[in-house]
C-alpha positions as CSV (number, residue, x, y, z in Angstrom):
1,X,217.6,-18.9,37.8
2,X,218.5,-22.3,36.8
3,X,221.4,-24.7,39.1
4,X,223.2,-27.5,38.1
5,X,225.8,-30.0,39.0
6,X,229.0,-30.9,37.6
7,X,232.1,-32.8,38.4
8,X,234.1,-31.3,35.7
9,X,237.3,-30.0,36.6
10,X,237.6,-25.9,36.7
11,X,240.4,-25.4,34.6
12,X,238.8,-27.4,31.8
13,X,235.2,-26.0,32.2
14,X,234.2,-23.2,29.6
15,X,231.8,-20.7,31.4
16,X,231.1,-16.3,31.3
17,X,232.4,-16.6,34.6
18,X,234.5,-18.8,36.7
19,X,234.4,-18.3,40.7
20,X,237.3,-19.5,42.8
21,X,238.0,-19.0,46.3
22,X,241.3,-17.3,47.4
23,X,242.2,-17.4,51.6
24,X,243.6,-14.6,53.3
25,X,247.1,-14.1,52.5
26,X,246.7,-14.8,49.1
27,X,246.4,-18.8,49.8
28,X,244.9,-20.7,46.9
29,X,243.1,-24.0,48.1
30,X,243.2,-27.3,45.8
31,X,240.9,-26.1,43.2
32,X,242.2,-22.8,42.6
33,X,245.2,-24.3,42.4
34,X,244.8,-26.5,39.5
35,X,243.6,-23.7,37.1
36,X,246.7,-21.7,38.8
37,X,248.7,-24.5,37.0
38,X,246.6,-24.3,34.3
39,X,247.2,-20.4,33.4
40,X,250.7,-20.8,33.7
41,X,250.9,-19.2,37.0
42,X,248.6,-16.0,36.4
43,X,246.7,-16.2,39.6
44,X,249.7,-16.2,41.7
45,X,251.5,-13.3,39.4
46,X,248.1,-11.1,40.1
47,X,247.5,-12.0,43.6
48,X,251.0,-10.4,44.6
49,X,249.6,-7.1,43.8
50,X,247.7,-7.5,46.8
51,X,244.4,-6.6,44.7
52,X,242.5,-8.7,47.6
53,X,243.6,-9.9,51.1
54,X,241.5,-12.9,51.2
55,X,239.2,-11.9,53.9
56,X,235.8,-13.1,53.6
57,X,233.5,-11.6,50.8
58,X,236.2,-9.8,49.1
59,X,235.7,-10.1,45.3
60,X,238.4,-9.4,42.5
61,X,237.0,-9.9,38.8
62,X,239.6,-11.0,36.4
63,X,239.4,-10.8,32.4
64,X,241.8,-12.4,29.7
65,X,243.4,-15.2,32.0
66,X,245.5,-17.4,29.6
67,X,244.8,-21.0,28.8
68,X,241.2,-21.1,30.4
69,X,238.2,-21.6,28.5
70,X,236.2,-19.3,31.1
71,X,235.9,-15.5,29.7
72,X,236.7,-14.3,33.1
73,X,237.5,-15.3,36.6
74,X,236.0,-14.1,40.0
75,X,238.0,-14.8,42.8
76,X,236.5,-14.3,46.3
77,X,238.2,-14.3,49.3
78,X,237.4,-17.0,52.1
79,X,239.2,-16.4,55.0
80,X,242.1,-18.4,56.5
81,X,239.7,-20.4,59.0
82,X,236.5,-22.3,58.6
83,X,233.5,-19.9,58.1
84,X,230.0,-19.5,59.5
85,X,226.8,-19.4,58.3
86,X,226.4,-15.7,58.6
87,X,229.8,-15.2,56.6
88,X,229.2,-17.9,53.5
89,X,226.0,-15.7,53.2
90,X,227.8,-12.6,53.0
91,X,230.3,-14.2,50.8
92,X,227.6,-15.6,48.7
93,X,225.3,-12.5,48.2
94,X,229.3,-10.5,47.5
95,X,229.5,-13.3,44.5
96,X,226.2,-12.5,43.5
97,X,226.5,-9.1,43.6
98,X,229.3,-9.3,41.4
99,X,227.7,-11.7,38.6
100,X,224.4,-10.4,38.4
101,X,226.1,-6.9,36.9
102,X,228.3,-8.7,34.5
103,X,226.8,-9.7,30.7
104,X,227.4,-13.3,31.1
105,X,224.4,-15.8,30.9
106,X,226.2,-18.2,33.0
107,X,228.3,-19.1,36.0
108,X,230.6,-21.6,37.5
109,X,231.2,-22.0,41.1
110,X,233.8,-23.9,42.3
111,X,233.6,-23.1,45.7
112,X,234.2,-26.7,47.2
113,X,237.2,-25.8,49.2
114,X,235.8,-23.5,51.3
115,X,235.1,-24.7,54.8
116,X,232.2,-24.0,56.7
117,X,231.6,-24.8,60.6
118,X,229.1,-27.8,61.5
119,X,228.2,-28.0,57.7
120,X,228.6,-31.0,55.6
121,X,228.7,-31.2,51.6
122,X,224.7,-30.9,51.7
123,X,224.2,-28.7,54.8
124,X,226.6,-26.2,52.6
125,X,225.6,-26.7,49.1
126,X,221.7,-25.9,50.9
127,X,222.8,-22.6,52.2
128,X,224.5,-21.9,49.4
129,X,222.0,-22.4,46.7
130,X,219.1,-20.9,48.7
131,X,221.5,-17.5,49.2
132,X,221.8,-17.3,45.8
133,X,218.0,-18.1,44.5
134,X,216.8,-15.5,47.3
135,X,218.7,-12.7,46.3
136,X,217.6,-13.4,42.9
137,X,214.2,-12.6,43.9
138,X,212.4,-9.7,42.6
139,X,208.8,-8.2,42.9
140,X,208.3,-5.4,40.4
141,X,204.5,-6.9,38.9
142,X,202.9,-3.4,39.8
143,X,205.4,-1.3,38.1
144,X,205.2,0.1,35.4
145,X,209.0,0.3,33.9
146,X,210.6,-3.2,35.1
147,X,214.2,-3.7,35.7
148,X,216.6,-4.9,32.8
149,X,216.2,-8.3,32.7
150,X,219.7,-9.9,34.3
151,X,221.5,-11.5,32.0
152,X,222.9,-14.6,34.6
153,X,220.1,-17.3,34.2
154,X,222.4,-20.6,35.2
155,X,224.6,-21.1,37.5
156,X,226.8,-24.6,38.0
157,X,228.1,-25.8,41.0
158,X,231.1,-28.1,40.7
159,X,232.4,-31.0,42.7
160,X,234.3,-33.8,42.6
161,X,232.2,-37.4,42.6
162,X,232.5,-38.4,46.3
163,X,230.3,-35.0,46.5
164,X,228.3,-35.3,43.9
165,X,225.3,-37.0,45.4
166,X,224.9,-34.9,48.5
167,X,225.8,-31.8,46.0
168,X,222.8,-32.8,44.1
169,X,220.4,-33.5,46.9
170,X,221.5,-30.3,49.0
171,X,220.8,-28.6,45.4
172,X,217.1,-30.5,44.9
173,X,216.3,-29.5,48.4
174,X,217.5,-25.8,48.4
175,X,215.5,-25.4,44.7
176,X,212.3,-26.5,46.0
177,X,212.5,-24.1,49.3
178,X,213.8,-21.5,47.5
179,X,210.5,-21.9,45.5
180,X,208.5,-21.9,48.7
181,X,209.9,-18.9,50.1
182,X,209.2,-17.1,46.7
183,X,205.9,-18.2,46.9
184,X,205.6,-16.8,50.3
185,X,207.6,-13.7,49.6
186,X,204.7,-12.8,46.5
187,X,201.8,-13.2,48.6
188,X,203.4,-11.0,51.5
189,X,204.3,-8.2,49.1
190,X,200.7,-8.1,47.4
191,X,198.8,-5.4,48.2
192,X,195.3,-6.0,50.6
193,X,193.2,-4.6,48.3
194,X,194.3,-8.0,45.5
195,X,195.5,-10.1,48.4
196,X,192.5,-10.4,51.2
197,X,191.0,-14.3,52.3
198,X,189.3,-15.5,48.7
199,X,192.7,-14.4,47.1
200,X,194.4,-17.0,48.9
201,X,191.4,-19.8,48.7
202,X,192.0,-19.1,44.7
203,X,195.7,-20.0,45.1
204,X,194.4,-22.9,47.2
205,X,192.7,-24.2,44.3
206,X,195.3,-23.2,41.5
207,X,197.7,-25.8,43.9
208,X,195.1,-28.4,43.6
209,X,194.8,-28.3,40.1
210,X,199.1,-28.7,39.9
211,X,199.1,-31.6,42.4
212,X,196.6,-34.3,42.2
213,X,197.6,-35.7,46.2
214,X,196.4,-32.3,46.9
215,X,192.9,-31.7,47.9
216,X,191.0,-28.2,48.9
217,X,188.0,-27.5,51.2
218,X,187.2,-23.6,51.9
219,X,185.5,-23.1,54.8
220,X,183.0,-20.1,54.3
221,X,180.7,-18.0,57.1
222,X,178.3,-20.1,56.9
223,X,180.3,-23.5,57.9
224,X,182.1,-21.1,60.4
225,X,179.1,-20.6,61.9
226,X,178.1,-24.1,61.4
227,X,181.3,-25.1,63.5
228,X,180.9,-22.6,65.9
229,X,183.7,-20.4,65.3
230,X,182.9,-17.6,67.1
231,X,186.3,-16.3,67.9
232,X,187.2,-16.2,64.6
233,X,183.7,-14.6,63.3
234,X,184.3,-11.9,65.3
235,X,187.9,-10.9,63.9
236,X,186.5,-10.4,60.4
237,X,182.7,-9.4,60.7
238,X,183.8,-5.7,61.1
239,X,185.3,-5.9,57.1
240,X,182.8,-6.4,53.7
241,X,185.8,-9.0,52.8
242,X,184.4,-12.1,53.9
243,X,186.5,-14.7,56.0
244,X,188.0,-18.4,54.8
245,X,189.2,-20.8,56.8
246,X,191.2,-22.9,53.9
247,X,192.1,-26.6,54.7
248,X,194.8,-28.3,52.7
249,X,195.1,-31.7,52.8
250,X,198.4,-32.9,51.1
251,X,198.3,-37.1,51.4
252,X,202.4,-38.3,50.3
253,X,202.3,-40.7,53.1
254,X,200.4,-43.9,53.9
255,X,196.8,-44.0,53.6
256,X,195.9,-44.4,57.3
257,X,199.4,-42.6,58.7
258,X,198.5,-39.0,60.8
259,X,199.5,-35.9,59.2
260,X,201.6,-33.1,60.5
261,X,199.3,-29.9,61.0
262,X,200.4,-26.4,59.8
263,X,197.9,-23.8,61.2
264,X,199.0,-20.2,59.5
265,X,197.7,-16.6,60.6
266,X,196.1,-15.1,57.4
267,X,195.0,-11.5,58.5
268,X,195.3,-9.7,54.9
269,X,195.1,-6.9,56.8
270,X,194.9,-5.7,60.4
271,X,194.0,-2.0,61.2
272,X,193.7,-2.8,64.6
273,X,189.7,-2.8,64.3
274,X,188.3,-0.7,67.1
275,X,191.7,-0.8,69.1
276,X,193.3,1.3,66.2
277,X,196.3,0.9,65.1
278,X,198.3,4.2,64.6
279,X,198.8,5.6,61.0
280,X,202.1,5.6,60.5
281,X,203.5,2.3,59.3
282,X,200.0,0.7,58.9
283,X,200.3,0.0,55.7
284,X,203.1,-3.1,56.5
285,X,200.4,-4.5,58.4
286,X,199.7,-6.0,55.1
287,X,202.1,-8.7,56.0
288,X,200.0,-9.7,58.8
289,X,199.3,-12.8,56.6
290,X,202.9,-14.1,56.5
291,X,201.7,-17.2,58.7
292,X,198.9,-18.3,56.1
293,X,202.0,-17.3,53.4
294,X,204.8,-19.5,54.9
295,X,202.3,-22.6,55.2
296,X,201.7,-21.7,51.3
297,X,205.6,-21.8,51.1
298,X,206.6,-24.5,52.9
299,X,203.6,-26.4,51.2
300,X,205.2,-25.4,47.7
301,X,208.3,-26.9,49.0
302,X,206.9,-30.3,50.2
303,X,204.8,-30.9,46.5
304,X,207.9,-29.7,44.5
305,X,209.9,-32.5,46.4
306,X,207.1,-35.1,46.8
307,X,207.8,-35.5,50.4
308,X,206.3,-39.3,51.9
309,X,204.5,-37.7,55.2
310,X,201.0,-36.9,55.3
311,X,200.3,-32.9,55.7
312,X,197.4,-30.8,56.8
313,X,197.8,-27.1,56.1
314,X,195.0,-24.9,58.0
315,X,194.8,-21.0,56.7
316,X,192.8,-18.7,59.4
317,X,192.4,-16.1,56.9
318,X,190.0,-12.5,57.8
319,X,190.4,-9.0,57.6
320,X,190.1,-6.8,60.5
321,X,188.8,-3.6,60.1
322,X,186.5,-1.5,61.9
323,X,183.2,-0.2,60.9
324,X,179.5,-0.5,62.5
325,X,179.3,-3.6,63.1
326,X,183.0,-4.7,63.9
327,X,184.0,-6.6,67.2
328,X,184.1,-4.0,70.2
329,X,186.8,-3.9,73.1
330,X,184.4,-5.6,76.3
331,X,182.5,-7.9,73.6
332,X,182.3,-11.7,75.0
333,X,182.4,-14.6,71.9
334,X,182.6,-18.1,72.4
335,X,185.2,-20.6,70.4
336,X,184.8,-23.3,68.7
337,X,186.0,-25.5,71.3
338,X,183.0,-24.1,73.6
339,X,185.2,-21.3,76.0
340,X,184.4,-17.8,76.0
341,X,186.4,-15.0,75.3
342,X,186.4,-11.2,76.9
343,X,187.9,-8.9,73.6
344,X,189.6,-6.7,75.9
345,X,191.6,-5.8,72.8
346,X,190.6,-6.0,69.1
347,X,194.2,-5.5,68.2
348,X,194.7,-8.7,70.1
349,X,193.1,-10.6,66.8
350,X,195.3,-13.0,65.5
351,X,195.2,-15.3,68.7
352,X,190.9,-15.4,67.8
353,X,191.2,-16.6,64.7
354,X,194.0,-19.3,65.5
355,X,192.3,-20.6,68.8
356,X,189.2,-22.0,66.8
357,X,191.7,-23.4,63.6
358,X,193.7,-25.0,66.9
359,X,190.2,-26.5,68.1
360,X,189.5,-27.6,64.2
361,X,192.9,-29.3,63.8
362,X,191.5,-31.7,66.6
363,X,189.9,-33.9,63.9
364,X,193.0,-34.7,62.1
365,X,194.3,-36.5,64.6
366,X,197.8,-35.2,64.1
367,X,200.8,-36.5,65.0
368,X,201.9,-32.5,65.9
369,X,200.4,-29.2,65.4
370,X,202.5,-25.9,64.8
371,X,201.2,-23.0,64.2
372,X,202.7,-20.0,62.7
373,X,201.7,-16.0,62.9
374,X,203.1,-12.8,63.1
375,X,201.4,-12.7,66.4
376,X,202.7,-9.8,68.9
377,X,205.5,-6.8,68.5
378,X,206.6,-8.1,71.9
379,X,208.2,-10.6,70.2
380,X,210.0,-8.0,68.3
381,X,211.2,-6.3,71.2
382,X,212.6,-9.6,72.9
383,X,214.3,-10.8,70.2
384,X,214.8,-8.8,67.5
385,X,214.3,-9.4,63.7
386,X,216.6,-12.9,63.8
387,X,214.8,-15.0,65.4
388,X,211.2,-16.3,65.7
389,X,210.0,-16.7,69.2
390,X,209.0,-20.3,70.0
391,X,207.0,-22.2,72.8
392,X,205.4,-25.4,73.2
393,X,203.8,-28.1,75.5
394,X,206.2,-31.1,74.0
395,X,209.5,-30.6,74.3
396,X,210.3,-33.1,72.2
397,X,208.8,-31.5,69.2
398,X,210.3,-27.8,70.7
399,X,213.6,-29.2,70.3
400,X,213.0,-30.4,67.0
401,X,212.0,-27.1,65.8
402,X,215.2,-25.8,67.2
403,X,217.8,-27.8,65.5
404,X,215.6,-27.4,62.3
405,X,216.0,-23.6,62.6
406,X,220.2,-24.1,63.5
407,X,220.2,-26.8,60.5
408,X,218.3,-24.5,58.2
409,X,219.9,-21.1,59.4
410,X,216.1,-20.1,60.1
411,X,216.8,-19.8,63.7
412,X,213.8,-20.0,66.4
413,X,214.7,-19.5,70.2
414,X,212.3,-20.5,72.9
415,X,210.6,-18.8,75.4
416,X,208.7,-20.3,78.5
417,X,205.1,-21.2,79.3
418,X,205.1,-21.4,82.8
419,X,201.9,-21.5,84.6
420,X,202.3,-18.4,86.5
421,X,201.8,-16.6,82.9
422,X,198.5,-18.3,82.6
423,X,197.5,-16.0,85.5
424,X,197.1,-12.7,83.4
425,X,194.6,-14.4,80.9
426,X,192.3,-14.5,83.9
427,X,188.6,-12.5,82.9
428,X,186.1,-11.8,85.7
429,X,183.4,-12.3,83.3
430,X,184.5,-15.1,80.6
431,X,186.6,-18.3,80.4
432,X,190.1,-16.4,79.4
433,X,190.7,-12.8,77.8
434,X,192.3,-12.3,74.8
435,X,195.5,-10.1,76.4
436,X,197.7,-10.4,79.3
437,X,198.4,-7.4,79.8
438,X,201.8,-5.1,79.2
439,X,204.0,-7.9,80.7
440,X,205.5,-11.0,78.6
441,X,203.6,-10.3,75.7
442,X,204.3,-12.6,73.7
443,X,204.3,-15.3,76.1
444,X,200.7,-14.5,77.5
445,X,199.5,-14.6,73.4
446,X,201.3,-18.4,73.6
447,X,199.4,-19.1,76.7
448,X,196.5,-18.1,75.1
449,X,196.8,-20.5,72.3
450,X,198.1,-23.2,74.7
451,X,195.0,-23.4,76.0
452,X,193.2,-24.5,72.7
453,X,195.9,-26.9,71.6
454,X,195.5,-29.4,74.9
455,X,194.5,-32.8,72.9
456,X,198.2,-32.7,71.0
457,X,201.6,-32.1,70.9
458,X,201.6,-28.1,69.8
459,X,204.0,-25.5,68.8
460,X,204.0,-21.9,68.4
461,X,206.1,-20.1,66.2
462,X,205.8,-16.2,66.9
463,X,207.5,-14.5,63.1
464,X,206.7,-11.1,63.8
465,X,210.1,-10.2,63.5
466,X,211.3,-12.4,61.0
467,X,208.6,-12.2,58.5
468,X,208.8,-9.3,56.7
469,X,211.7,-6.0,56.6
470,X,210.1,-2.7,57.2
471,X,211.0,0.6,55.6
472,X,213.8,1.5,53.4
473,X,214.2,-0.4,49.8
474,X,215.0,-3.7,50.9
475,X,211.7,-3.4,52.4
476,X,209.6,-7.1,52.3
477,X,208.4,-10.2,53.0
478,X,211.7,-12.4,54.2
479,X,209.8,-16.0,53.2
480,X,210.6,-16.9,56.8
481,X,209.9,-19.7,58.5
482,X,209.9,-21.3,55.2
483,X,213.4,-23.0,55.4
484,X,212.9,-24.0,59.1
485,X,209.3,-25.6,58.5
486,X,210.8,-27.6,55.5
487,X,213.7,-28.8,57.1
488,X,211.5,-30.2,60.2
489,X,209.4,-31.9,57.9
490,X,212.4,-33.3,56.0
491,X,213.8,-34.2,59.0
492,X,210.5,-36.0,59.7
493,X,210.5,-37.8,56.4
């Protein structure tokens, strides 16, 4: 789907469809107004039916309105108060709804009376656009009868020219993480046996090949070994899909400036290895790569807006399955950064191959390190599926995170890392085991990571329950934390 800007006026524009909001009570705000006047009063005469009361989300499709060059008019009710985030969404994907069954090829919006709390022209357009572009989304490559092609392919957003730059650049911004988050959605959604570590080092190097400021280095065994990554060897030696560590180097800053460090959890898929996962439900496990896909997304976003920062994107990316000669509950391996781990769980393998990426991310000499995994079901339990969990040892660079996630709607809430948790990593027979124990799950795993992630400022964002839906039809890959990532680096740029 296409989006453009206009400042045309709405009662002059010709369009399939035109979309105008309506308050409760019938209100019609300055815009709605104007092509009111326009159609001799025929808004007004069909609003007194009380067809729709305004409230948010309400939709009322309108044919045949005189002395309008649009074929038809949606009107959408918007409340009688400034709305939130949560509610333009819902009014959004009600709009959407609405247009994507009609026959028209095009849309206008002309939504620019509609208020929304702590949101400027941008901050709205942004939500907006990325609303629309997501629920556009579709996955259907493995079928064999595809949808009907929708017949909506553009959609214009009109404003008046004190709007129009911040229109445009809330519209720029929106496209390009919408694109991320697609990105991110596909390689989510693809099934293990296509989508397993030299899958993704392939789209690696497609990237490359796109974006000459972009450079590839795949990391096989053998320079794993080389390095001394035995945490992460072990995750993937029980699989015949060999591991990749992928490294990313995106260079739109100064020569000599120090990159921000994405580290993404790339598990194409986790059976649990020894510590077996049960049967039911296994097959979302799948999505246990949604770390390594929303580095890939938020990437996607940062080239398609040529962002100036320097950006290192590190993709700990293995299969864990069990066989013969897979990892075993008791077995001791020793990181990359020289301390041994007790595998009390293989289950626990997500933390193993991030711990030695953490230690490898060392040599970038970043300004700040986050890394990103769907890491622990804990972090399901505390808070559900919207938010991400979030810890660091800055709090500088915590609260950045935060207000990216408020700014971008991608919300992250933080949970501690006190040194009392630090206790239950304690092994009587290696530096640090890989679980905690039943209590503060997902804070232990943080602990764990903290540990590795000493020599900078380090974040931890836990997407478990953000990353993906399960069951039912809406059942996918989100492309969260793309927006929040994006924004954080926007904000950095």
């Amino acid at each position: 789907m296409e989006f453009f800007v206009k400042t045309s006026r709405p009662e002059s524009i010709k369009t399939a469809t035109l979309v105008l909001p309506v308050g409760e009570a019938g209100k019609l705000g300055p815009l709605a107004l104007a092509v009111d006047q326009a159609a001799a009063g025929a808004l007004s005469q069909l609003l007194k039916r009380g067809d729709i009361s305004g409230k948010p989300g309400q939709t009322l499709l309108l044919h045949d309105i005189p002395n309008l060059k649009a074929t038809r008019v949606l009107l959408v009710g918007s409340g009688k108060e400034a709305l939130s985030d949560r509610q333009l969404r819902k009014l959004i994907t009600a709009v959407h709804g609405v247009l994507k069954g009609l026959g028209g090829s095009d849309a206008v919006l002309a939504l620019g009376d509609i208020a929304v709390r702590d949101r400027d022209t941008y901050g709205t357009t942004r939500l907006l656009v990325e609303t629309l572009a997501d629920g556009a989304y579709q996955f259907e490559q493995f079928k064999s009868e595809k949808s009907r092609p929708r017949a909506l392919k553009k959609i214009t957003l009109l404003t008046d020219k004190a709007g129009l730059a911040d229109t445009e650049r809330g519209c720029r911004h929106a496209r390009a993480i919408a694109s991320g988050m697609a990105f991110t959605r596909d390689l989510g959604n693809l099934p293990p046996n296509l989508c397993h570590p030299s899958y993704l080092a392939d789209q690696a190097r497609n990237l490359c090949k796109t974006y000459k400021n972009l450079k590839a280095d795949i990391l096989d065994e053998k320079k794993l070994k080389a390095l001394g990554a035995g945490a992460f060897l072990a995750v993937a030696q029980g699989s015949d899909q060999p591991p990749r560590m992928i490294v990313l180097d995106y260079q739109g800053g100064k020569k000599n400036e120090k990159p921000y460090v994405l580290v993404g959890k790339g598990i194409t898929f986790d059976t649990g290895g020894i510590s077996l996962k049960p049967g039911l439900g296994m097959d979302e496990m799948k999505y246990d790569m949604c770390g390594a896909a929303s580095v890939f997304g938020t990437l996607r976003a940062v080239l398609e807006l040529q962002l100036p920062i320097n950006l290192v994107c590190l993709l700990a990316c293995a299969e864990n399955m069990p066989s013969g000669g897979a990892t075993r509950p008791g077995d001791i391996v020793t990181s990359m950064s020289g301390q041994t781990v007790e595998i009390l769980n293989t289950d626990a393998e997500g933390r193993l191959v991030l711990c030695d990426a953490l230690t490898y991310a060392e040599r970038f000499k970043p300004k700040a390190v986050i890394d990103i995994a769907t890491l622990t079901g804990a972090c399901i339990v505390a808070l559900g599926s919207n938010a991400s969990g979030l810890m660091g040892n800055n709090e500088e660079l915590v609260q950045q995170l935060l207000k990216a996630g408020k700014d971008a709607d991608d919300r992250a809430w933080e949970l501690p890392l006190f040194d009392e948790y630090q206790e239950q990593l304690d092994s009587p027979f290696a530096d640090i085991a890989n679980i905690g124990g039943p209590k503060a799950g997902s804070i232990t795993a943080g602990c764990f990571l903290s540990r590795f992630a000493k020599n900078y400022h380090w974040a931890h964002l836990d997407i478990a329950g953000t990353a993906w839906i399960s069951g039912g039809k809406d059942k996918g890959a989100t492309g969260k934390p793309v927006p929040l990532l994006t924004q954080y680096l926007l904000d950095r740029a």
